[in-house]
C-alpha positions in Angstrom: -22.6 44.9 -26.6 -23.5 42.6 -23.2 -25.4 40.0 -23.6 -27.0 38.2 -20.5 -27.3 34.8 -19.2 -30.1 33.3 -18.3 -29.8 29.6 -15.9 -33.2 28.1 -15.4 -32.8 25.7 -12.3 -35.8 23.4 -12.3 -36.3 21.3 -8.5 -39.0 18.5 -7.5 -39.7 19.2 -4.0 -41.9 18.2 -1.1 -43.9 21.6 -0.6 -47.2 21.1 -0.8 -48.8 24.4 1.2 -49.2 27.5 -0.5 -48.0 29.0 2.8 -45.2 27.1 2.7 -44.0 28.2 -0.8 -44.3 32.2 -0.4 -42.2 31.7 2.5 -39.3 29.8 0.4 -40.0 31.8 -2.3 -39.6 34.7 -0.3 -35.8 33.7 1.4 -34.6 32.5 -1.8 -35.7 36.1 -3.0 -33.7 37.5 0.0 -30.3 35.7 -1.8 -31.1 36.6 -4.8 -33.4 39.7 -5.4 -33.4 39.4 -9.5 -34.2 36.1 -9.9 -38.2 34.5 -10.6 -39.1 32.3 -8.3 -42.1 30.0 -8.9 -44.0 27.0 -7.9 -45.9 24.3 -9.4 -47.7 22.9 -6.6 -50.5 21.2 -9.3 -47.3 19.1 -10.8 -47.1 16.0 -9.4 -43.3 17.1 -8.2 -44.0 20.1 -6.5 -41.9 21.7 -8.9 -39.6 24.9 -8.0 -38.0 27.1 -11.0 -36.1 29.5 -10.6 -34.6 31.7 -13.1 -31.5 34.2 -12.7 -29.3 36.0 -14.9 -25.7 36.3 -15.5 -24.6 33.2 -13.0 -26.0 35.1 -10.1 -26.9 31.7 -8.4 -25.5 29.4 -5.7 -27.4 25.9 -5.4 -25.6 25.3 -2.0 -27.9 28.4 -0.6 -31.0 27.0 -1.8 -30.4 23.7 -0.6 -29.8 25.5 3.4 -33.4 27.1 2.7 -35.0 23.9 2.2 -33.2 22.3 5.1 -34.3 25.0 7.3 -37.6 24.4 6.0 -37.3 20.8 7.0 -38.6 20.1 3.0 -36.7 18.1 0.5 -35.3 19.3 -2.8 -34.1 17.0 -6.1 -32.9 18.4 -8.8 -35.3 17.5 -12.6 -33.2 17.3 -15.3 -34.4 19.0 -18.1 
């Protein structure tokens, strides 16, 4: 029997464009193609969740997207 693992990273952020998060949401799908990407640009934190299973994560790559993007990233504990 496998089980999986599911890690729910949770961000605030300083998207604020729609346009602006399809294209992060898009290269962090690039890195990791199973994972679910979303945005909460109505929360007051511009929130970013993402959700992968079995570890398939690396926090250092998302931190280079947002760089690239010139946009900031903190991780909300939760």
């Amino acid at each position: 029997m496998s089980t999986t693992m599911t890690t729910i990273s949770v961000y605030k952020t300083s998207v604020e464009s729609e346009t602006d998060a399809k294209s992060i949401e898009k290269l962090i799908s690039n890195e990791f193609p199973s994972s679910t990407i979303s945005f909460d640009l109505d929360d007051c934190d511009n929130v970013l969740r993402i959700e992968t299973q079995n570890g398939n994560f690396n926090e250092e790559i998302i931190k280079q997207i947002f760089k690239q993007k010139n946009h900031i990233l903190e991780i909300l504990p939760f």
